[in-house]
C-alpha positions as a printed Julia matrix, in Angstrom:
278×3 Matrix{Float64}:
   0.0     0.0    0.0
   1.49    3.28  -1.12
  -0.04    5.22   2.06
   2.05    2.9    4.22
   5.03    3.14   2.0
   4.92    7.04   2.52
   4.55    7.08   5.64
   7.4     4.8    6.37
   9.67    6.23   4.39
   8.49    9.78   6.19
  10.03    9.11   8.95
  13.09    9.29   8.42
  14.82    6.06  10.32
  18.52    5.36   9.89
  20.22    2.48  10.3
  19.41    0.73  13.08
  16.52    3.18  14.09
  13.45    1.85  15.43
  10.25    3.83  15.63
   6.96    2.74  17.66
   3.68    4.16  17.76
  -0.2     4.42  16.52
  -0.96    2.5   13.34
  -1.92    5.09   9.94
  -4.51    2.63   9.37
  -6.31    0.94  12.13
  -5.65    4.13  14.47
  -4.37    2.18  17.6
  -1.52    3.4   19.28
   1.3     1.87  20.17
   0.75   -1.29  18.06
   2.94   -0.06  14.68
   6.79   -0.58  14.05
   8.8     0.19  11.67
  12.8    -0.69  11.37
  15.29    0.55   9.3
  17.84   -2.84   9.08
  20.53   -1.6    6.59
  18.11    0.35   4.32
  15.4    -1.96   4.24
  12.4    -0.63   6.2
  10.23   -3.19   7.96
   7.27   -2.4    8.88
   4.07   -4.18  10.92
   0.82   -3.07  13.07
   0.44   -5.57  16.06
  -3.33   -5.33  16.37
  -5.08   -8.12  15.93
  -7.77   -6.77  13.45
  -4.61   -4.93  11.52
  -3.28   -6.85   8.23
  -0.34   -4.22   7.45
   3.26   -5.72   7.12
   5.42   -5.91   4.33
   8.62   -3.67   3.86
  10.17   -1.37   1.49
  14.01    0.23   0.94
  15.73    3.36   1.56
  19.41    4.55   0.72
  21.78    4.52   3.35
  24.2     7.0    4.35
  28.0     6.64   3.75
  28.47    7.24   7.82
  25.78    4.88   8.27
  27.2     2.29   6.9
  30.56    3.37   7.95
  29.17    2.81  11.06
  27.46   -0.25  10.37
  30.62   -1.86   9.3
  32.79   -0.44  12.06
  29.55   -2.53  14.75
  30.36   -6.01  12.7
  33.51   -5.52  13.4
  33.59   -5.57  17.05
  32.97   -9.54  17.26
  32.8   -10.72  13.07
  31.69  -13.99  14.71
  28.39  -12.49  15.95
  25.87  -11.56  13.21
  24.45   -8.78  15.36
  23.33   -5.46  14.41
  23.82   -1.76  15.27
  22.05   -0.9   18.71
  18.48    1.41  18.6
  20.17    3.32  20.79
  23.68    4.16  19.28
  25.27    4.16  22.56
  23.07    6.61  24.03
  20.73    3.78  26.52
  22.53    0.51  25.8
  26.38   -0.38  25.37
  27.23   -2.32  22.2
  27.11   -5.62  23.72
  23.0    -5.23  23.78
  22.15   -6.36  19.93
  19.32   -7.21  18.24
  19.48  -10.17  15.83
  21.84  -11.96  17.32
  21.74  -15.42  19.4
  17.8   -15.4   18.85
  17.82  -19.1   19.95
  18.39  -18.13  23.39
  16.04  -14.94  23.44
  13.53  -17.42  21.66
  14.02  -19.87  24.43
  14.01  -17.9   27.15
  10.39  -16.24  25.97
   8.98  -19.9   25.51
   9.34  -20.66  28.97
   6.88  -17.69  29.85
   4.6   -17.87  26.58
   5.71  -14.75  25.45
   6.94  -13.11  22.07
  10.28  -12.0   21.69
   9.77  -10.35  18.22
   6.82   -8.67  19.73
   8.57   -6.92  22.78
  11.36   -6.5   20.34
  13.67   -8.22  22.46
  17.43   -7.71  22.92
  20.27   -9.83  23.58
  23.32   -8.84  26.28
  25.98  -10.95  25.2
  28.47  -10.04  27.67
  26.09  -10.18  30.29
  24.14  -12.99  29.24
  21.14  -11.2   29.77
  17.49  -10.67  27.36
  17.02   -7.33  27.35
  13.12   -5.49  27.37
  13.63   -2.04  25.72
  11.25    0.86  26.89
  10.12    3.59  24.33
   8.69    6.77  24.79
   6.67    8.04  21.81
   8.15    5.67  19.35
  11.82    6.73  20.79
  14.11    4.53  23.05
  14.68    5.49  26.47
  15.36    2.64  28.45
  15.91   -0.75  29.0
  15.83   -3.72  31.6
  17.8    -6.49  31.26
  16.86  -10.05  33.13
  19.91  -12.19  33.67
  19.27  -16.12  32.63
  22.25  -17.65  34.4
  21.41  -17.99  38.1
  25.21  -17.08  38.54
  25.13  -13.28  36.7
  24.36  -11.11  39.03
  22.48   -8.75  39.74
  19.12  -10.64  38.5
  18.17   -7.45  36.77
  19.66   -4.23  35.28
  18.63   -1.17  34.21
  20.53    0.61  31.64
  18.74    3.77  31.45
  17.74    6.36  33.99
  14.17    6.97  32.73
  12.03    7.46  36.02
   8.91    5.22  34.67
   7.72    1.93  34.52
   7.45   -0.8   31.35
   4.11   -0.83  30.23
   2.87   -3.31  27.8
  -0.89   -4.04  26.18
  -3.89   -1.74  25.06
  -6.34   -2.31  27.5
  -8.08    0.08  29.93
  -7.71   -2.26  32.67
  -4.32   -2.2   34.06
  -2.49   -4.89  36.22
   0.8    -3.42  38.43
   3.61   -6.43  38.79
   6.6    -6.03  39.83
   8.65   -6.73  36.66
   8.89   -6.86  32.67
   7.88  -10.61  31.97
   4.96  -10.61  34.24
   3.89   -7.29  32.03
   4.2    -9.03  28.83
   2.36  -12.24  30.12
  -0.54   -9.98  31.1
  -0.36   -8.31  28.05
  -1.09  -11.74  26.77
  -4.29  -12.11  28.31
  -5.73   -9.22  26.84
  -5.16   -6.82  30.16
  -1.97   -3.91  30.31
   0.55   -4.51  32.5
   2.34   -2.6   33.98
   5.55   -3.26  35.79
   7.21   -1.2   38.79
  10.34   -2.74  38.06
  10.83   -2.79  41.98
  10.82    0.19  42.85
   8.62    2.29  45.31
   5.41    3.39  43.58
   6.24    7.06  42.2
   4.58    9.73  41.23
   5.42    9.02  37.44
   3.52    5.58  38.14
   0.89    7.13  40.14
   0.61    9.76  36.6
   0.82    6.86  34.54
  -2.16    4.31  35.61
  -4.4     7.6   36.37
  -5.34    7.24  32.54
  -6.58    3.37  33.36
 -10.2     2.83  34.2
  -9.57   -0.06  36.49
  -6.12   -1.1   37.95
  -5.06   -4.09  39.74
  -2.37   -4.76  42.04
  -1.03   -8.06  41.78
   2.43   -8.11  43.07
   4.49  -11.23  44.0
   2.7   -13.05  47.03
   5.53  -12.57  49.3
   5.09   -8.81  48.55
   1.46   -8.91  50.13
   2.01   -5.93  52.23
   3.87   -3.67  49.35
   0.53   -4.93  47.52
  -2.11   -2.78  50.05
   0.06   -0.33  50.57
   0.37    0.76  46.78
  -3.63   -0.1   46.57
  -4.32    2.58  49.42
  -1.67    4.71  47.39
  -3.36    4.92  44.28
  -7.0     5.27  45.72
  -5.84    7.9   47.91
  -4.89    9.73  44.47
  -7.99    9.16  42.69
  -7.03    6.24  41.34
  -9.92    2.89  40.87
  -7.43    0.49  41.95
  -7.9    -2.92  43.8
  -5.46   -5.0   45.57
  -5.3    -8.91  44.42
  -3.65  -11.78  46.25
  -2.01  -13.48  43.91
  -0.82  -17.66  44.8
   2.35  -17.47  42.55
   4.26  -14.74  40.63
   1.9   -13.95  37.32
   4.8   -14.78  35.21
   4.55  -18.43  36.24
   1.04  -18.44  34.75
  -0.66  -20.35  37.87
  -4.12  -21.69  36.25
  -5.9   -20.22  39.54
  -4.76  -16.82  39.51
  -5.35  -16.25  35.25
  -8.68  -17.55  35.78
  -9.48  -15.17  38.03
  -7.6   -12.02  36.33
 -10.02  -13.34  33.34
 -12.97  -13.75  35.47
 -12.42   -9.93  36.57
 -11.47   -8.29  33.49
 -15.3    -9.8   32.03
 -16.55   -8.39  35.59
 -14.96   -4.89  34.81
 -15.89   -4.75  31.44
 -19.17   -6.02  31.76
 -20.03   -3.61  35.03
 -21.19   -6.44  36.58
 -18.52   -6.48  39.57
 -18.76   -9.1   42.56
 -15.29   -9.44  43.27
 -13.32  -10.14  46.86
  -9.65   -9.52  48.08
  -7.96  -12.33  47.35
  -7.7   -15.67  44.66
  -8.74  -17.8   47.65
């Protein structure tokens, strides 16, 4: 489709830019991406009710690939690419199309989709990598160790004050970190992960926009779980604390029922819910 084509190509991406945000054609935000990978632009809308993929090319710049070149040549045994963030968020051992069996395999363990989340890999670290954009730009990033022995667990790489926020819907569900966002992002809710921090004002700003929110931390974070609930109703916030019997992330049938069973409750207005899974 030309449209698409235009608007692609209006953007402006070099090498090794990424840009996320609402789709020309559907209208939904934060479900279309486009990539420039060495002058090819690819380009897809996320939504399920949205068709538009494909790609087309652009011409790069002599620096570009200058630079391009100079990336492959920091490990020639790698076929990794030039980092989104050209230094500026990530260090040039975070890549992006490189050792996607172990990104792959890490995601299958949680039922999630690396290609999606537009995973990245650490490979000094040995670490998978959830980027964070703001308006289509990259700002952030939290990296989740899969060796027991790297430490620590996780690692930010940025110093953007926010959370990592993933899915469309107006219900919102606060857990603690990035795969238990994108697994409730699977189930058709938005997570949105605190990353373990204290619950700041830029969260408090954040799920204000949400017409319900949930708070289903870890169960051994029970307490940290009223406390934020209190926190967010005392700022006007619709929120409601849920006692989860495992981390989300682990996908306990128990606890998705019941998220399920409440998201048809909020959405149908038809609320009857209690304080805990039990």
């Amino acid at each position: 489709m030309k449209v698409i084509r235009n608007f692609v190509e209006e953007l402006n991406l070099s090498d090794g830019e990424r840009y996320r945000g609402k789709c020309p054609v559907c209208k939904r935000a934060n479900t279309f991406t486009a990539t420039n990978n060495m002058g090819k632009l690819l380009y897809n809308c996320y939504a399920n009710s949205c068709t538009i993929s494909g790609a087309t090319t652009t011409t790069m710049t002599v620096q570009e690939i200058k630079t391009r070149m100079k990336t492959l040549e920091i490990n020639p045994n790698e076929n990794k690419g030039l980092n989104v963030s050209k230094g500026e968020v990530f260090p040039e051992s975070v890549v992006s199309d490189a050792n996607r069996d172990i990104v792959d395999g890490f995601c299958e363990r949680y039922g999630i989709d690396s290609q999606e989340l537009d995973l990245r890999y650490d490979i000094k670290e040995d670490r998978v990598v959830f980027p964070i954009f703001d308006q289509g730009r990259l700002v952030d990033g939290i990296g989740k160790a899969i060796s027991d022995n790297v430490v620590p667990k996780w690692k930010r790489y940025g110093t953007m004050a926010g959370g990592y926020i993933r899915g469309e819907c107006v219900i919102a569900v606060v857990v603690e970190d990035c795969i238990s966002a994108a697994v409730v992002e699977t189930l058709g809710l938005t997570g949105v992960a605190i990353l373990g921090t204290a619950l700041t004002d830029n969260h408090i700003f954040a799920l204000k926009e949400f017409k319900k929110v949930i708070v289903a931390l870890d169960p051994d974070a029970a307490p940290k779980t009223i406390a934020y609930t209190k926190q967010l109703k005392s700022n006007g916030v619709d929120a409601f604390a849920l006692k989860l019997l495992d981390d989300i992330k682990y996908r306990r049938e128990e606890d998705i029922k019941y998220l399920l069973k409440l998201k048809g409750e909020f959405n149908s207005g038809t609320q009857s819910i209690k304080e805990s899974t039990d």
